[in-house]
LOSEPA-160872 format. One line per field, with one value per residue: residue in three letters; z, x, y of N, C-alpha, C in turn. Coordinates in pm, whole numbers, padded with zeros to 5 digits. Last residue first. Example, Ala and Ser with C-alpha at 12.3 -4.5 7.8 and 13.67 -1.06 7.14 Angstrom:
BEGIN
type [ser,ala]
n.z [00708,00780]
n.x [01285,01319]
n.y [-00225,-00569]
ca.z [00714,00780]
ca.x [01367,01230]
ca.y [-00106,-00450]
c.z [00787,00780]
c.x [01290,01320]
c.y [00003,-00330]
REM end
This chain:
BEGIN
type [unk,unk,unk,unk,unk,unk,unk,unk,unk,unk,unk,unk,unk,unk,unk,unk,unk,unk,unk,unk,unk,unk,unk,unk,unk,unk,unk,unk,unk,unk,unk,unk,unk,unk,unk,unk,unk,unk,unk,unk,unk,unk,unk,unk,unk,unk,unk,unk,unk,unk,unk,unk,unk,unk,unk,unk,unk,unk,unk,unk,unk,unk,unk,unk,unk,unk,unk,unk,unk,unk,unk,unk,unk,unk,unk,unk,unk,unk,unk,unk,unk,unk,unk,unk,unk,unk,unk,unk,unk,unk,unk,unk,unk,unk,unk,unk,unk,unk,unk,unk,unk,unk,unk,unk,unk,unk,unk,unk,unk,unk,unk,unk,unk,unk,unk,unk,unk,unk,unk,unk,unk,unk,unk,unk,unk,unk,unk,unk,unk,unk,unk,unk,unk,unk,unk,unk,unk,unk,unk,unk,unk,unk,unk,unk,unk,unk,unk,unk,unk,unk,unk,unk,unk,unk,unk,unk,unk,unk,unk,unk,unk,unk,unk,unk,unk,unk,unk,unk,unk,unk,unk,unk,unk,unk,unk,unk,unk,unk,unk,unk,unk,unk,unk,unk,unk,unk,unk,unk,unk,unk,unk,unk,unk,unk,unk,unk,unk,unk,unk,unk,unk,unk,unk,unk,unk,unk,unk,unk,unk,unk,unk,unk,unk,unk,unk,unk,unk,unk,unk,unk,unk,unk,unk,unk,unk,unk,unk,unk,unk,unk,unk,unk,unk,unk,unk,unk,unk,unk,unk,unk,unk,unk,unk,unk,unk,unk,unk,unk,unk,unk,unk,unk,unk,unk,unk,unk,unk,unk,unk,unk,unk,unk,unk,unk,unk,unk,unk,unk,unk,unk,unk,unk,unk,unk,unk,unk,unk,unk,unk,unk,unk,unk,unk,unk,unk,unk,unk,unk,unk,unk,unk,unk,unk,unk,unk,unk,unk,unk,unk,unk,unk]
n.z [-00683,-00438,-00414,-00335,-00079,-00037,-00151,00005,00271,00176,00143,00373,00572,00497,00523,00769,00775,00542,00531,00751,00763,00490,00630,00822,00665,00490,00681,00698,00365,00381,00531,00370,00173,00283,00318,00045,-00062,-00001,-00256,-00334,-00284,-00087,00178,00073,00136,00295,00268,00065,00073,00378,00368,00249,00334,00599,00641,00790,00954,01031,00758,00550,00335,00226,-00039,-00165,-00040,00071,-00257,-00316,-00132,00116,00224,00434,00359,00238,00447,00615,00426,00396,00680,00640,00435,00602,00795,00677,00567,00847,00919,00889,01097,01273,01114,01135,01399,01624,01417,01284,01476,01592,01355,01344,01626,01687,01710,01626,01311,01287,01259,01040,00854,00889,00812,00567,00399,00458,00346,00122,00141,00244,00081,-00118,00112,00113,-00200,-00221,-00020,-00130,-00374,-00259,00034,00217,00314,00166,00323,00581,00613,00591,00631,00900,01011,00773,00538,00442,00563,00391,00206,00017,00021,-00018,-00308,-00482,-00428,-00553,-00830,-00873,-00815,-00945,-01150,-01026,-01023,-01326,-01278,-01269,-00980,-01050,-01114,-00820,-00821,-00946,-00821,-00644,-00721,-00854,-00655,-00473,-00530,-00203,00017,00208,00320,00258,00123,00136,00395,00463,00322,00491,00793,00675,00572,00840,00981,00810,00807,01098,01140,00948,00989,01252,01136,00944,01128,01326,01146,01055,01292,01361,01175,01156,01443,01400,01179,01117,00919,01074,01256,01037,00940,01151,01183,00973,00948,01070,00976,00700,00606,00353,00075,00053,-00240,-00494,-00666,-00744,-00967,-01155,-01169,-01155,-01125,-01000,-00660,-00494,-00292,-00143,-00043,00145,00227,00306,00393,00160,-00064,00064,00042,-00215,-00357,-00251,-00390,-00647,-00644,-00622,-00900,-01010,-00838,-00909,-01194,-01096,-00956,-01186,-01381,-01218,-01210,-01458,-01545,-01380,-01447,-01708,-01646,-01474,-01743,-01863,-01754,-01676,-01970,-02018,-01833,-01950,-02211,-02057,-01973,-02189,-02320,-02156,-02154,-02428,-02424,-02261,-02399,-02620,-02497,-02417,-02640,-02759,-02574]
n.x [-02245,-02067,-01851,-01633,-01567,-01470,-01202,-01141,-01085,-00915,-00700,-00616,-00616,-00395,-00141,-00026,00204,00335,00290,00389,00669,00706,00716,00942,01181,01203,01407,01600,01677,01745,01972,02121,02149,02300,02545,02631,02643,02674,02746,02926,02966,03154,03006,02776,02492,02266,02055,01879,01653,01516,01352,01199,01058,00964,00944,01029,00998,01271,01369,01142,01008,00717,00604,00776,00789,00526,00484,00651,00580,00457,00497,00335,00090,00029,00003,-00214,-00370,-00424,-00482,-00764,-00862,-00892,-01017,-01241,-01315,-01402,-01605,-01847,-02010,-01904,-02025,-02311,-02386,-02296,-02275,-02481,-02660,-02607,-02616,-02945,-03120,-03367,-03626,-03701,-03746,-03471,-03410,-03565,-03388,-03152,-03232,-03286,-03092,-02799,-02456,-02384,-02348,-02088,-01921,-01951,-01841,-01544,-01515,-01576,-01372,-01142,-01159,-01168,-01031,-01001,-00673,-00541,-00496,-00398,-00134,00077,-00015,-00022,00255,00447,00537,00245,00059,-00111,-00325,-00139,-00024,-00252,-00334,-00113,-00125,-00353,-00328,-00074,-00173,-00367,-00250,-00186,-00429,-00582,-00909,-01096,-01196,-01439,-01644,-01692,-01796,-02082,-02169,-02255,-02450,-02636,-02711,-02844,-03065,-03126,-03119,-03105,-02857,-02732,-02492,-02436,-02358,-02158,-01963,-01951,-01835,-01622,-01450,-01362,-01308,-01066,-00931,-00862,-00654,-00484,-00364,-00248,-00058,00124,00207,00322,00480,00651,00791,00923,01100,01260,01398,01543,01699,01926,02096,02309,02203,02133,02370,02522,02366,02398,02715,02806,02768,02934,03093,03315,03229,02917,02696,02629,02803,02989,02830,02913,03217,03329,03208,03430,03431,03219,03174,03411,03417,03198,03128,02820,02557,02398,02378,02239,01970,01940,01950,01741,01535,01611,01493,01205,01144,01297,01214,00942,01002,01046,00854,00684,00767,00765,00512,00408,00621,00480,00234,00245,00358,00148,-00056,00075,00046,-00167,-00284,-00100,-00256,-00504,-00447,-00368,-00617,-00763,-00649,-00676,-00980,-00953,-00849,-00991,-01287,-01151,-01105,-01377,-01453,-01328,-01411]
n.y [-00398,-00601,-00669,-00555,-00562,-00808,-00736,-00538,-00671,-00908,-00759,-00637,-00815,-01007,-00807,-00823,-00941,-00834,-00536,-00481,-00554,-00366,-00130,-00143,-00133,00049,00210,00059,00092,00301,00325,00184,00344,00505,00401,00349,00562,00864,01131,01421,01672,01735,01771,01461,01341,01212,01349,01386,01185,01105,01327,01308,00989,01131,01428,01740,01971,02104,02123,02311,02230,02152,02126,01959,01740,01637,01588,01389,01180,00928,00702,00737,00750,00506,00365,00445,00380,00106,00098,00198,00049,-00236,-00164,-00098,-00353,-00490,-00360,-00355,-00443,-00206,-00010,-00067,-00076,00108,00334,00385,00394,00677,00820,00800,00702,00436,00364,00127,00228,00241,-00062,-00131,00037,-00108,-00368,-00379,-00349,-00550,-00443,-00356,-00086,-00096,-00148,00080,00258,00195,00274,00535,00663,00561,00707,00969,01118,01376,01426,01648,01856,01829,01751,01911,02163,02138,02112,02310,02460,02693,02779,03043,03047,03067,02850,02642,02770,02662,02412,02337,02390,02203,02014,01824,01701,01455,01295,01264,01225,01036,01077,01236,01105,01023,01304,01248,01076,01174,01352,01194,01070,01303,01484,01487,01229,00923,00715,00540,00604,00844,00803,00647,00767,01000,00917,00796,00977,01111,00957,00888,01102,01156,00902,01000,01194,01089,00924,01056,01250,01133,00926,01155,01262,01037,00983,01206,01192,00919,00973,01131,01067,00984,00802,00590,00563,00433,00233,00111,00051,-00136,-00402,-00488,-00783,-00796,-00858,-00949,-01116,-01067,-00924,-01120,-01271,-01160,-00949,-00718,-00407,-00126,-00048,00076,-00063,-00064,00200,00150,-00109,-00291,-00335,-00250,-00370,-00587,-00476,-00418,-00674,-00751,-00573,-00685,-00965,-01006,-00942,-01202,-01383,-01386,-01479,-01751,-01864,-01846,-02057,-02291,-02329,-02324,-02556,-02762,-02785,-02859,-03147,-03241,-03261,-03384,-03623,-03700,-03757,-03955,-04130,-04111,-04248,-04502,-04576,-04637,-04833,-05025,-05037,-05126,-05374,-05553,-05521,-05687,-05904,-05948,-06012,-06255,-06428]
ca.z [-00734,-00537,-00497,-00483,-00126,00025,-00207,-00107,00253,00246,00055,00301,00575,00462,00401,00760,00862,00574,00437,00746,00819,00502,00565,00859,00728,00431,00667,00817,00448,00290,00556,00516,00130,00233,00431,00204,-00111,00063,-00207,-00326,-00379,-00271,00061,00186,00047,00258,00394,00052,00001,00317,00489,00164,00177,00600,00680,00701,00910,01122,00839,00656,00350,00378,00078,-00221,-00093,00116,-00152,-00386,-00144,00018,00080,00473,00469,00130,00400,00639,00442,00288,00608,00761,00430,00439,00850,00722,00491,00709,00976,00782,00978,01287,01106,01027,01359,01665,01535,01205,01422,01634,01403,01224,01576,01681,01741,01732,01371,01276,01365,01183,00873,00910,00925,00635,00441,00469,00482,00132,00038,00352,00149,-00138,00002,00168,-00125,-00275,00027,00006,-00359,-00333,-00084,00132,00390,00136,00166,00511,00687,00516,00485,00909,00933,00928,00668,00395,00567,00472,00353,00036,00052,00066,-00216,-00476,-00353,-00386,-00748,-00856,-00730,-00866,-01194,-01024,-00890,-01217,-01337,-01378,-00988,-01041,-01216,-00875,-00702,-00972,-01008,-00635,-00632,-00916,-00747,-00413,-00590,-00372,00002,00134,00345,00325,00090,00014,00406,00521,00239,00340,00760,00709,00471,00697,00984,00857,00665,01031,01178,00895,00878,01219,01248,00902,00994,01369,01240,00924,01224,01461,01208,01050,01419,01501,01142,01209,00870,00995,01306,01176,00876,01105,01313,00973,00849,01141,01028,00828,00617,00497,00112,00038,-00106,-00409,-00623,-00659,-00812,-01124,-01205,-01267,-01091,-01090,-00745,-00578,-00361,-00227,-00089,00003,00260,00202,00492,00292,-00030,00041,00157,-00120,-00352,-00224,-00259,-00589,-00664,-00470,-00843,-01027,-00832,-00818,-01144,-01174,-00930,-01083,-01436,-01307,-01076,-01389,-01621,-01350,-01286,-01732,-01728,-01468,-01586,-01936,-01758,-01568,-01860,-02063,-01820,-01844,-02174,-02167,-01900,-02074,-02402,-02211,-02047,-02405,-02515,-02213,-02306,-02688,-02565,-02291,-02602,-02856,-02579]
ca.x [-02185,-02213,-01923,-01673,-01622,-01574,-01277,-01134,-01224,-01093,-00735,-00640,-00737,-00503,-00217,-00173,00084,00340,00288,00293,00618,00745,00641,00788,01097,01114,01220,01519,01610,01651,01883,02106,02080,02166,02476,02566,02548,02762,02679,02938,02804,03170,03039,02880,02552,02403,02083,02026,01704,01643,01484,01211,01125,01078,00916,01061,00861,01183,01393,01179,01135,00779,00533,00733,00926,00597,00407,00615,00725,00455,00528,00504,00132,00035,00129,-00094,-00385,-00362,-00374,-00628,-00852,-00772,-00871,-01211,-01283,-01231,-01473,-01767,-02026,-01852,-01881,-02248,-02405,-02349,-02137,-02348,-02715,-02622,-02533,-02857,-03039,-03230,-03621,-03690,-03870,-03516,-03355,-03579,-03557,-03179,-03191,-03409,-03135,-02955,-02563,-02403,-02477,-02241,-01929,-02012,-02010,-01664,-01486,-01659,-01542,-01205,-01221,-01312,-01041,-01058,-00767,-00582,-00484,-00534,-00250,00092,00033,-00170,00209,00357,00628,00372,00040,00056,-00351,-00204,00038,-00193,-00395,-00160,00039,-00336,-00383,-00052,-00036,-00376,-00286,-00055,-00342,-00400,-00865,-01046,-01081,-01298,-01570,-01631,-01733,-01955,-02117,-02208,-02334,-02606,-02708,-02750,-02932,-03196,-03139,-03177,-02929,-02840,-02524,-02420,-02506,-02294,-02005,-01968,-01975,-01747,-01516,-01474,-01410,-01174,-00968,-00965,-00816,-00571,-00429,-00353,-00225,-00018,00133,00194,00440,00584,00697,00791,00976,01174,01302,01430,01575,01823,02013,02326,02230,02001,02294,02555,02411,02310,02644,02752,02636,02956,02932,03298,03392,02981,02790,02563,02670,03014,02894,02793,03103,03394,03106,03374,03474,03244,03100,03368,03528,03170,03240,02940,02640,02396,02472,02319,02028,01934,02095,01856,01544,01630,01665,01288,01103,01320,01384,00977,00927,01187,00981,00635,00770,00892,00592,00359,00588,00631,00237,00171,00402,00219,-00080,00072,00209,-00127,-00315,-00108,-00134,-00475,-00497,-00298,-00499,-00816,-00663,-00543,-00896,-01051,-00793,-00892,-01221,-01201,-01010,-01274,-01558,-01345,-01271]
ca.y [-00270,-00552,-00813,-00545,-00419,-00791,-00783,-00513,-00580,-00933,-00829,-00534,-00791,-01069,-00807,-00740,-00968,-00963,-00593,-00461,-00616,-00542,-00168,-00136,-00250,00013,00260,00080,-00051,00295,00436,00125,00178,00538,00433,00190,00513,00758,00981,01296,01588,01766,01880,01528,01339,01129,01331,01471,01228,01083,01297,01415,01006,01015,01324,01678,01933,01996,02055,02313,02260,02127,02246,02062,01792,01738,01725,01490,01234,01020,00661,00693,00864,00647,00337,00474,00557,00156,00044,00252,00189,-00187,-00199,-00032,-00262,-00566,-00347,-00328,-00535,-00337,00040,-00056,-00181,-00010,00278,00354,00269,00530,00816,00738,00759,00489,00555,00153,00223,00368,00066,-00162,00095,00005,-00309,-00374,-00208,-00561,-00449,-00537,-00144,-00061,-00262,-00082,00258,00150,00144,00424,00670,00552,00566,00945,01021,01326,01425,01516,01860,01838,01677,01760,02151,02152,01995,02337,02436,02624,02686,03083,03018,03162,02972,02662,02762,02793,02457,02290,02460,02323,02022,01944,01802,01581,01360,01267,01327,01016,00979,01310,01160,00945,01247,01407,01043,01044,01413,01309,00979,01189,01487,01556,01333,00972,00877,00483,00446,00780,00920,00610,00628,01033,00977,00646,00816,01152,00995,00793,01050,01212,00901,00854,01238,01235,00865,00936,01343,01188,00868,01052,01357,01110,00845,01161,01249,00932,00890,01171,01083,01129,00915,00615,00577,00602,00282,00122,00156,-00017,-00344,-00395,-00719,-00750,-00936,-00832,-01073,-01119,-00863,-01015,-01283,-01144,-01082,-00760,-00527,-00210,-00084,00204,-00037,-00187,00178,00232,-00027,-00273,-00362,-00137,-00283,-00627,-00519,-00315,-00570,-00835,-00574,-00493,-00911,-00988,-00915,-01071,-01376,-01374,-01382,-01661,-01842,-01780,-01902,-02217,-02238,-02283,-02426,-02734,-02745,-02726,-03032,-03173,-03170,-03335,-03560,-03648,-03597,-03870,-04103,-04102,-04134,-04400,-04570,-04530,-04680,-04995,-05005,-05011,-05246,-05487,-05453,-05530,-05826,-05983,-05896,-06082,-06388]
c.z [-00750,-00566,-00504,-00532,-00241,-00041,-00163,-00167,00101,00249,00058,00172,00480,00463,00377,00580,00853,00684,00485,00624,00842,00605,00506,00790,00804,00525,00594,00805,00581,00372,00508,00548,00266,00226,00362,00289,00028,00030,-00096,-00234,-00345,-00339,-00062,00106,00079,00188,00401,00213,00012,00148,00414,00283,00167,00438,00609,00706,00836,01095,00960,00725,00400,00378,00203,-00129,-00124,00065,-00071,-00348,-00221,-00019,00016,00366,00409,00238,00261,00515,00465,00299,00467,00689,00543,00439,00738,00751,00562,00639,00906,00821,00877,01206,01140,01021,01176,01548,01542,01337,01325,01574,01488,01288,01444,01553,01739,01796,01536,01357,01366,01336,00991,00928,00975,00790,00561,00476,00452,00267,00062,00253,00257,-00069,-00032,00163,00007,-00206,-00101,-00003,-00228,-00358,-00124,00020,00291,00248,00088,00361,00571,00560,00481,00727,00928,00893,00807,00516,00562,00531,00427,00199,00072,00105,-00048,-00369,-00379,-00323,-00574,-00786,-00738,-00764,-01102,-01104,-00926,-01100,-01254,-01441,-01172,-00994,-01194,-01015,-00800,-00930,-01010,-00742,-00641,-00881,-00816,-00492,-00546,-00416,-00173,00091,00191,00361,00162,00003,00221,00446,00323,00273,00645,00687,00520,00568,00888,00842,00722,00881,01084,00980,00860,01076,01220,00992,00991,01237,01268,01065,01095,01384,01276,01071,01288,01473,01266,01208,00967,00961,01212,01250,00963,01030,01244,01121,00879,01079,01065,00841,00722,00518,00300,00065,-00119,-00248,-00507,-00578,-00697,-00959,-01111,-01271,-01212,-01055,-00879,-00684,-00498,-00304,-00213,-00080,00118,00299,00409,00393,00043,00044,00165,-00007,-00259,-00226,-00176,-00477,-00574,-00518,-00682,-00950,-00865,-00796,-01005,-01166,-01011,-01003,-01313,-01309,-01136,-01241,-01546,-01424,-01297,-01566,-01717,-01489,-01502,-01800,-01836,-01620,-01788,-02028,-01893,-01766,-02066,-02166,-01937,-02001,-02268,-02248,-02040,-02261,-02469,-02277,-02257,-02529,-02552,-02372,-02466,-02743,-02650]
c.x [-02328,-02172,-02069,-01754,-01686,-01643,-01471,-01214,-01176,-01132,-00908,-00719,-00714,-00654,-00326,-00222,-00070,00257,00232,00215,00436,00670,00590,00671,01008,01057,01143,01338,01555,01575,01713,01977,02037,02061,02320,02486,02507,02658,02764,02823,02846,03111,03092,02896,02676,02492,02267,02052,01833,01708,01590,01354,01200,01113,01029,01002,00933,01044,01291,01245,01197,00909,00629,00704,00830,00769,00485,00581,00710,00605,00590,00572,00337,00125,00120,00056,-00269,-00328,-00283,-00496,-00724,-00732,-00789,-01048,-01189,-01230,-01333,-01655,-01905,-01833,-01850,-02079,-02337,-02331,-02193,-02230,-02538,-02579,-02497,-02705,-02969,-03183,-03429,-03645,-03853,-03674,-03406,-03538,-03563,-03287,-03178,-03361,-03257,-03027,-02731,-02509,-02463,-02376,-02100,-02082,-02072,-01798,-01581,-01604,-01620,-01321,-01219,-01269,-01139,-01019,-00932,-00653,-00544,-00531,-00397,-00017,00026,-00103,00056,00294,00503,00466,00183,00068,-00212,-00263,-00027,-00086,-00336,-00217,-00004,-00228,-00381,-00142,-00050,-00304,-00333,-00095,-00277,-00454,-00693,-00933,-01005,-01140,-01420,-01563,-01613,-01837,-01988,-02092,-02209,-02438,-02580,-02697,-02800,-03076,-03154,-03189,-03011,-02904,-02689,-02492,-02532,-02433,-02117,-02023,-02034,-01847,-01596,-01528,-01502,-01285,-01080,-00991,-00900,-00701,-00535,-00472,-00296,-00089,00071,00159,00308,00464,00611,00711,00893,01039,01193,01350,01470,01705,01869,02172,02242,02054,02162,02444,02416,02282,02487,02692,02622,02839,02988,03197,03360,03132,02924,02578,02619,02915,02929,02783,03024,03280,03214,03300,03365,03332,03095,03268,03501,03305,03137,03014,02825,02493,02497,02467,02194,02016,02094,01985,01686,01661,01673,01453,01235,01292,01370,01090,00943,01137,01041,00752,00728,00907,00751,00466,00531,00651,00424,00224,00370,00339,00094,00042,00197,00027,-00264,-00153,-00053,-00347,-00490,-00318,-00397,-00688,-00710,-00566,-00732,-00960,-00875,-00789,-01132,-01222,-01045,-01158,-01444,-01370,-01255]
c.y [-00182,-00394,-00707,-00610,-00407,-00676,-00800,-00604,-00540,-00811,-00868,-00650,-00675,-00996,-00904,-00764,-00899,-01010,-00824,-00579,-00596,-00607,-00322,-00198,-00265,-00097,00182,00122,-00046,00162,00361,00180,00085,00437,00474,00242,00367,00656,00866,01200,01474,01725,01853,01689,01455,01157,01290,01453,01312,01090,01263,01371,01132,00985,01236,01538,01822,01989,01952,02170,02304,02158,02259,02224,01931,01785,01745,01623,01381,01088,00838,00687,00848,00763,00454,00447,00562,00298,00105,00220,00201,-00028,-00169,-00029,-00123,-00451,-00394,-00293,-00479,-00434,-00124,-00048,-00184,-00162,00170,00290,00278,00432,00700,00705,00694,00596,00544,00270,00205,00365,00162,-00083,00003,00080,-00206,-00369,-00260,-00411,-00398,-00571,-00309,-00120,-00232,-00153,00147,00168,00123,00268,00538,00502,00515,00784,00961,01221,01330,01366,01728,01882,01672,01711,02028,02108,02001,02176,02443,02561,02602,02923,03007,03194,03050,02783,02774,02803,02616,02415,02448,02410,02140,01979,01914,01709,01504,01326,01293,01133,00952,01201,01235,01013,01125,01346,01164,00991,01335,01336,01093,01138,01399,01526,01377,01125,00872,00560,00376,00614,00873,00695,00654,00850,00990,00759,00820,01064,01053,00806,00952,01185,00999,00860,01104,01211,00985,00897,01157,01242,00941,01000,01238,01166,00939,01051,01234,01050,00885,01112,01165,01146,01079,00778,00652,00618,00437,00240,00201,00066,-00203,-00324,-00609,-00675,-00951,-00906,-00984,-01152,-00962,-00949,-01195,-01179,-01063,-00928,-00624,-00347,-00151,00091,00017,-00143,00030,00245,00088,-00158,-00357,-00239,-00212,-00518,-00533,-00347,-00500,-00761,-00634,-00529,-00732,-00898,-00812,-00961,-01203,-01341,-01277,-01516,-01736,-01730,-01818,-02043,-02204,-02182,-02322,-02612,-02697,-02668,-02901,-03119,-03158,-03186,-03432,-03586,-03591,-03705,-03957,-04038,-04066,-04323,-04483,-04486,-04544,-04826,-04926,-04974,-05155,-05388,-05425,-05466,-05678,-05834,-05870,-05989,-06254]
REM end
């Protein structure tokens, strides 16, 4: 009867315990998406207003926020804003010129990754290690430190207002090229000396059998090229002030704003939401292969 007892307190105590982890699990699971949600709220809100104030009057817009409420619908959604928005703004031409400055600039960024990771990752020449390091030392240096020599440069080369100014200036990216560097160092070298002993070409053997094995990386690079293409703002505000070089951030900056400065802020917010919904939808179908070659890229270093 002792030994009966002392097990069914032992059981008792297991159970307890037991019980105890699972409330305790999910305690930690309701904290967990608590804080993910609200995260999130914050996050999405911008976007919610964006939307929100592009179907307004600008007559509603302009009144005081007397509650919080208010923000979250309009009194009278009016789609046309998006209609005037697409016309003052001239968004068909802004999409052409953003459109051929990021396929331009993305194939030939391509080409020049894959030839620079391949000859880095499976060429043998003097000073490879050396070149490699230089290369990477220069991701430690802003961007915006070479605005100025670039914007020297390009005038000089008369460039200014032309889209050879939004193409090749950047054209080269050094984590590009280490990103896919990696991913070629994951491919077996003994494939490559196999190929070489059947008399293939280097050039070969990168179409046939390196660019395919490293195709998730590749799709990130495109991806990520284009959406730097559609993002940018700085350069061509800078080099392009010409009208019909304008892309789609320098567009819609003073697109909306009439003779007495004044902002038509719906129509902008309309403006703003056409161009960002490319990106959204990039974003939402393509972000599994910017994630797989990034990570694919990092497991050997």
């Amino acid at each position: 009867m002792t030994e009966q007892k002392t097990v069914t307190m032992q059981e008792r105590d297991m159970q307890k315990v037991n019980v105890r982890q699972r409330v305790v699990k999910i305690a930690v699971q309701i904290m967990l998406y608590t804080f993910l949600v609200l995260m999130a709220l914050i996050i999405l809100f911008p976007f919610y207003f964006m939307l929100v104030s592009s179907v307004k009057s600008l007559a509603e817009y302009k009144e005081p926020i007397v509650s919080f409420a208010q923000t979250l619908w309009p009194r009278k959604v009016i789609l046309y804003n998006y209609v005037e928005a697409f016309k003052t703004a001239n968004l068909g031409r802004l999409f052409l010129n953003t459109m051929y400055v990021g396929i331009v600039s993305t194939l030939l960024s391509l080409v020049i990754t894959v030839l620079t990771a391949f000859a880095f990752a499976r060429l043998e020449f003097k000073g490879k290690n050396a070149l490699f390091a230089a290369l990477l030392a220069t991701m430690m240096i802003p961007g915006e430190l070479f605005t100025i020599t670039n914007y020297a440069t390009v005038s000089a080369l008369h460039w200014k207002n032309t889209y050879t100014v939004l193409i090749v200036p950047f054209l080269v990216s050094v984590f590009y090229i280490y990103l896919l560097r990696q991913n070629f160092l994951q491919i077996p070298n003994e494939l490559y000396l196999a190929a070489k002993v059947d008399g293939t070409s280097d050039l070969k053997y990168l179409w046939k059998v390196m660019i395919p094995l490293a195709l998730p990386s590749l799709i990130s690079i495109t991806i990520l090229k284009m959406m730097g293409a559609w993002n940018s703002y700085v350069w061509p505000r800078l080099v392009a002030n010409d009208e019909a070089y304008h892309l789609i951030t320098n567009g819609l900056r003073n697109a909306f704003t009439d003779a007495k400065g004044e902002v038509n802020i719906p129509v902008q917010m309309a403006a703003v939401a056409i161009v960002s919904f490319p990106l959204f939808l990039v974003f939402i179908f393509l972000r599994k292969y910017i994630m797989k070659g990034v990570s694919r890229s990092g497991i050997k270093g």
